[in-house]
C-alpha positions in Angstrom: 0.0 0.0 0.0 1.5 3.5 -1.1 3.2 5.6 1.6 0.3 7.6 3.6 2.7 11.0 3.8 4.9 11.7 7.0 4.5 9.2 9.6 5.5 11.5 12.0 2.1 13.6 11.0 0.2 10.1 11.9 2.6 10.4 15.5 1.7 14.0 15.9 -1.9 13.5 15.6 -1.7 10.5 18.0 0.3 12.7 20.8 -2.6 15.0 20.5 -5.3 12.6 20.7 -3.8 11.4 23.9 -3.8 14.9 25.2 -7.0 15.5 24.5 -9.0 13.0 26.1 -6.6 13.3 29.1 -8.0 16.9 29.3 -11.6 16.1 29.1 -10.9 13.1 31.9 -9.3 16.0 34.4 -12.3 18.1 33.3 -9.8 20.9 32.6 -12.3 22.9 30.2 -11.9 25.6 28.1 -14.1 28.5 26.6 -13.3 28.1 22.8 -12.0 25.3 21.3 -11.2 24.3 17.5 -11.4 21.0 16.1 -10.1 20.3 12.3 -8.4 18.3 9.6 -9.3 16.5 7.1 -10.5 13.1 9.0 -14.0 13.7 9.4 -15.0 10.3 11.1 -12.0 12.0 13.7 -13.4 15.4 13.8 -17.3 14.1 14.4 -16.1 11.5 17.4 -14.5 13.9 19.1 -17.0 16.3 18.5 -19.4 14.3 20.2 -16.7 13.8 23.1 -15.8 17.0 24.0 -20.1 17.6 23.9 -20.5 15.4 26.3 -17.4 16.2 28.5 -18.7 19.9 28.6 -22.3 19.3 29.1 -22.1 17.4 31.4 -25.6 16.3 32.8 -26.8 20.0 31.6 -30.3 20.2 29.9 -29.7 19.9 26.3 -31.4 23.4 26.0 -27.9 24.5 27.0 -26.6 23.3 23.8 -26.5 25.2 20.6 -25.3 24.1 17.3 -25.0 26.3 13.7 -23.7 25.1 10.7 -23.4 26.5 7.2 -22.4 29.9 6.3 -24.8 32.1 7.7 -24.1 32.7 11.0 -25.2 35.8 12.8 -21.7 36.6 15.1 -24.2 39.1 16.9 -26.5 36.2 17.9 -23.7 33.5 18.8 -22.1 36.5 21.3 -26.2 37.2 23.1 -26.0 33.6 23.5 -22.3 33.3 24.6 -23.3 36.3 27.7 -26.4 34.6 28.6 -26.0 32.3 31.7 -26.3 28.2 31.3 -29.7 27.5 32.4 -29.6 25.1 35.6 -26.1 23.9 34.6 -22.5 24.9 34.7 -21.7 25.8 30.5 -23.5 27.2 27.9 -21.9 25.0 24.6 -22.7 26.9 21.1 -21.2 24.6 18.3 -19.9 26.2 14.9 -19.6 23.6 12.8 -18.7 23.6 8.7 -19.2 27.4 8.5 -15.5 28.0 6.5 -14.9 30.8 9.2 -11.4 29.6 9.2 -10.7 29.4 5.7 -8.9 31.6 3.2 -11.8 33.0 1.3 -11.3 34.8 -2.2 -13.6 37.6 -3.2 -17.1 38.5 -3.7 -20.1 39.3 -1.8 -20.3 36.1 0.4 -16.6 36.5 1.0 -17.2 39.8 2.7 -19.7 38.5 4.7 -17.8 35.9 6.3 -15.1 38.3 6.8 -16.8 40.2 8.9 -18.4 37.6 10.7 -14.9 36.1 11.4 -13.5 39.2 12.5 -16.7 40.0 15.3 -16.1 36.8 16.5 -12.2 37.4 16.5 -12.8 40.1 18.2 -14.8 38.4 21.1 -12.8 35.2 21.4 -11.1 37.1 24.7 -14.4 38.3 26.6 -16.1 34.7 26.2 -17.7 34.2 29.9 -16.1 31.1 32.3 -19.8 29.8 32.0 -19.4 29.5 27.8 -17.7 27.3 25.6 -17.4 27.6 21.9 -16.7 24.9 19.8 -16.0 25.4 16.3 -15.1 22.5 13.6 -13.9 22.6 10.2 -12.2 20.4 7.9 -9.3 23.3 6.4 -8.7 26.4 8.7 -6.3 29.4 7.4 -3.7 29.4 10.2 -2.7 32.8 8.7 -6.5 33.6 9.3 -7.1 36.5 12.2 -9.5 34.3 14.0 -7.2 31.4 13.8 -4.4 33.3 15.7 -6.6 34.2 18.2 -8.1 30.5 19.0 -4.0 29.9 19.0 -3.4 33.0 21.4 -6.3 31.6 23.4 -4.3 28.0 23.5 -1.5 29.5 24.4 -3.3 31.4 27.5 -4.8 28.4 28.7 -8.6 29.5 28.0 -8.4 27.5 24.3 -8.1 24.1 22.6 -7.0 23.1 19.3 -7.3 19.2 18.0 -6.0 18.7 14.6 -7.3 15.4 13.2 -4.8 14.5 10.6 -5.0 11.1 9.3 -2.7 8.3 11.3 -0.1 6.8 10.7 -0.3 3.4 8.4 0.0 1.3 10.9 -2.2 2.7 13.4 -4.9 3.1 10.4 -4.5 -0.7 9.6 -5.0 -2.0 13.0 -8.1 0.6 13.6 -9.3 -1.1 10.2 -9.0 -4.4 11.4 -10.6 -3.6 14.8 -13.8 -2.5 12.7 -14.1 -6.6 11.8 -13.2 -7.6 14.9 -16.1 -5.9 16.7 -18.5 -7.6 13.8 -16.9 -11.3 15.4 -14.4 -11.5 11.6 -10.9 -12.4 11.3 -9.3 -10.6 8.5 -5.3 -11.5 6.9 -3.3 -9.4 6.8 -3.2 -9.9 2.8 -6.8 -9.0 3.1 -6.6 -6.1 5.0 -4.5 -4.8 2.8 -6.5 -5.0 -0.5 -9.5 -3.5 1.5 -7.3 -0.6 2.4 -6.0 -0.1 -1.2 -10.3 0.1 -2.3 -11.0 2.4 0.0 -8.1 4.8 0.4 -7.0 6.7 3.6 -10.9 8.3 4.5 -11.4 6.7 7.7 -14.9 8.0 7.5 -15.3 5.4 4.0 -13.2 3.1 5.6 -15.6 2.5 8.4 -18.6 2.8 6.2 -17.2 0.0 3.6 -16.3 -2.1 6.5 -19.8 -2.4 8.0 -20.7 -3.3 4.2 -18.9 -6.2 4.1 -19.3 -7.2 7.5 -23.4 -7.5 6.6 -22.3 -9.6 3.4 -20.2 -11.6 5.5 -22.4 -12.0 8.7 -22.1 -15.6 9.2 -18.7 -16.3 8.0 -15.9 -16.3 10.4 -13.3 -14.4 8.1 -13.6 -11.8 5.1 -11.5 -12.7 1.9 -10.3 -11.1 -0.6 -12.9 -12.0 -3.0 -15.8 -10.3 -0.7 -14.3 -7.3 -1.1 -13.6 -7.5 -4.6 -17.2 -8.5 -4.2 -18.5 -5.6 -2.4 -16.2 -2.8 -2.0 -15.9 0.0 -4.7 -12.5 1.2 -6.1 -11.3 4.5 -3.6 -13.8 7.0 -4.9 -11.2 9.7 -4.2 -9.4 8.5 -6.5 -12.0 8.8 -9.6 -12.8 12.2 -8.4 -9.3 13.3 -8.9 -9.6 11.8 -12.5 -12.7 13.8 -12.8 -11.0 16.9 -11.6 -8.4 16.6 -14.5 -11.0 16.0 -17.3 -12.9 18.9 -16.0 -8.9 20.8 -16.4 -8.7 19.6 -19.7 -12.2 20.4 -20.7 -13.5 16.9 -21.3 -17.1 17.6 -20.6 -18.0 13.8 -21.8 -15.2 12.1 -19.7 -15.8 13.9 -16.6 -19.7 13.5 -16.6 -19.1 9.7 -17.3 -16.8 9.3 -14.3 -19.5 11.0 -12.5 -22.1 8.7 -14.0 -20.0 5.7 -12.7 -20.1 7.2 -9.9 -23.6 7.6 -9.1 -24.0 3.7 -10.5 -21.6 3.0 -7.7 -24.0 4.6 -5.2 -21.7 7.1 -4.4 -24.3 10.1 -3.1 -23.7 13.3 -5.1 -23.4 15.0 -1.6 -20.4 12.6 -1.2 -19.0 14.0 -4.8 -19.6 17.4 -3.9 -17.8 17.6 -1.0 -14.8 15.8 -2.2 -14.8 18.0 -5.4 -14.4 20.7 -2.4 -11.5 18.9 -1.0 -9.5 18.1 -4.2 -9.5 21.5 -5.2 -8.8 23.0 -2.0 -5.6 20.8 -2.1 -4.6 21.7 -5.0 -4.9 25.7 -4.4 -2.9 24.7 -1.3 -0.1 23.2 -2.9 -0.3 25.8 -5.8 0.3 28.7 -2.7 3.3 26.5 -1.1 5.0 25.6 -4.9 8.6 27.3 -4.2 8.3 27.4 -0.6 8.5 24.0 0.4 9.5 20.8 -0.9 7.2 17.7 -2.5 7.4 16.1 0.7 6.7 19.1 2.9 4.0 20.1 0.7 2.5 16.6 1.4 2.5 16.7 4.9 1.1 20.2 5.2 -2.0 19.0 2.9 -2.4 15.7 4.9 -1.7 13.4 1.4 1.2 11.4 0.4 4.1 12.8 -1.6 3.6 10.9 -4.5 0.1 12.5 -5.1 1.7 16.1 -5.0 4.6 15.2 -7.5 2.7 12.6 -10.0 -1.2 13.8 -9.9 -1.4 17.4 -8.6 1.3 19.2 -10.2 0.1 17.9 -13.3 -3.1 19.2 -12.8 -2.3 22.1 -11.6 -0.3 23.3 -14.8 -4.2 23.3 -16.5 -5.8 25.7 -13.9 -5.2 29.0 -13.6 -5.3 30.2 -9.5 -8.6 32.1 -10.1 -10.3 29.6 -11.6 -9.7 27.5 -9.1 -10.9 30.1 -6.6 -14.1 30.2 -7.7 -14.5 26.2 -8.6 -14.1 26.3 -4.8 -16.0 28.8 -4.0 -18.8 27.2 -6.6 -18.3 23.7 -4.7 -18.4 25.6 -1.2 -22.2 27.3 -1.9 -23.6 24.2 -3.9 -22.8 21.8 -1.0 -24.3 24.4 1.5 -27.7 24.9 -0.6 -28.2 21.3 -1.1 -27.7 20.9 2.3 -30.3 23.2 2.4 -32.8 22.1 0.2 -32.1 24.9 -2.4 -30.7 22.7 -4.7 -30.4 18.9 -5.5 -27.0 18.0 -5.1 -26.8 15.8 -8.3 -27.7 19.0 -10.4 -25.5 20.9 -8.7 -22.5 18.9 -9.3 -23.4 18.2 -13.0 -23.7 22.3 -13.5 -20.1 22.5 -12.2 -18.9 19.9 -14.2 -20.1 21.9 -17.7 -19.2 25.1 -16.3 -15.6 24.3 -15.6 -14.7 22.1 -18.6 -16.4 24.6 -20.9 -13.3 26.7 -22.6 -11.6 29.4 -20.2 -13.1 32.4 -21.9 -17.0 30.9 -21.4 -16.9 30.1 -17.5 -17.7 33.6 -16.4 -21.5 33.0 -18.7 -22.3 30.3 -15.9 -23.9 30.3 -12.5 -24.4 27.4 -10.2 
């Protein structure tokens, strides 16, 4: 199986881990607290954790969650200053509201910006009796209100949990605890093909592995030919291949990848946000070209060197920086207004697919 980046990023990520949970076991509690990186099955369990740890046996009516990217800053802080009802913390959530993330411009842009800055601005007056939690998958560490979670950390009022994907080792033996529970044995040979299907995603891993744990309920082991019976090629993996037709403005290739895709029962939600990632990545490793290395670059972005070097900088030498930009920013609204009804994710996707593997001089006629 092909190198999953630094290990020591994997180490990292399990040094923090550690930390964490021994914080929430002291109940050594903080008023704001950032949880990001690109495992989401990471970022969602400890989510839930630190919830719990904070709620304690509260009344949920304590508890306050937004998501998405209208967020009033002026109605998080009125809830931030009013006391916990019958409890100890007041817990508002922020959670996938890109708050953290370099934005480009336009009119949404602004907005953000100015709710990131209010709540910047407030980080420092947050109340003992408040805790604010905000998750994201990519934060701009450059970002003001990054630096002042960090300041916060620092001061001993904030948290920060990076969830970075583990080390290959650790992953595999997580992977083949997901079997175990079900009552399976698994090879080692085995485990290794699954792996190669599903990638790195422990968020896919773990749905892929209850998949073939129902198709093998009864069995004492899994083979290799259930999961070349039941799991699906990585699906990152034919979204990047998408990404590149869309670059060399194969409108018939990339909407056929996307076709197989759907056949495969891969959710357009699931596309859309992975269209997100990929070219979030690849405007991250466009910025860092000349800074860093191959390798560095790789474990900044949280992917292994290879992809940098052998799939992203080719890619990358078929997108212009703004168009990028706004494929992001296209990718970022469509997956929020499906999310909310506004839109069907399916149509959304397909819209971006023709509007950015139509020639350079027509993507500015298109609106998704």
């Amino acid at each position: 199986m092909a190198s999953f980046g630094k290990k020591q990023r994997g180490q990292d990520f399990a040094a923090r881990q550690r930390q964490f949970n021994e914080a929430l076991k002291e109940k050594d509690l903080r008023r704001v607290y950032l949880i990001s990186g690109e495992q989401a099955y990471l970022r969602l369990q400890n989510r839930e954790r630190l919830v719990k740890a904070l709620m304690g046996d509260g009344d949920e009516m304590n508890l306050h969650r937004f998501s998405g990217m209208e967020i009033d800053a002026s109605e998080v802080i009125d809830l931030a200053e009013t006391l916990p009802f019958f409890a100890d913390r007041r817990v508002i959530v922020l959670e996938g509201t890109n708050l953290l993330q370099p934005r480009s411009g336009g009119r949404m842009s602004s907005s953000l910006s100015q709710t990131a800055e209010k709540l910047a601005d407030y980080i420092s007056e947050v109340p003992e009796t408040t805790s604010i939690v905000f998750v994201e998958e990519n934060v701009d560490k450059r970002g003001k209100l990054y630096k002042v979670i960090a300041s916060a950390v620092k001061g001993g009022s904030g948290c920060i949990l990076e969830c970075t994907t583990p080390d290959e080792a650790t992953l595999r033996t997580w992977a083949g605890s997901l079997f175990k529970r079900s009552g399976l044995a698994i090879s080692g040979a085995a485990l290794a093909m699954f792996l190669e299907y599903t990638g790195e995603d422990m968020q896919y891993i773990a749905g892929e592995a209850e998949k073939l744990s129902c198709y093998c309920m009864g069995k004492k082991e899994v083979t290799r030919q259930d999961i070349a019976d039941v799991c699906s090629p990585r699906i990152r993996d034919r979204i990047f291949d998408m990404i590149s037709a869309i670059a060399a403005h194969d409108t018939k290739t990339a909407l056929t990848i996307y076709m197989d895709l759907v056949s495969l029962k891969t959710s357009p939600q699931i596309v859309l946000s992975l269209m997100r990632r990929q070219f979030h990545q690849l405007l991250q490793v466009q910025e860092l070209t000349g800074r860093m290395s191959d390798a560095e670059i790789a474990g900044e972005v949280g992917v292994p060197a290879f992809v940098v070097t052998k799939r992203y900088r080719p890619a990358l030498r078929m997108y212009q920086r703004g168009t990028l930009e706004d494929a992001l920013e296209d990718c970022v609204r469509a997956d929020y207004e499906s999310k909310s009804g506004r839109i069907d994710a399916g149509v959304a996707v397909e819209m971006i697919i023709i509007k950015y593997s139509a020639r350079q001089a027509d993507i500015r006629e298109w609106t998704v």
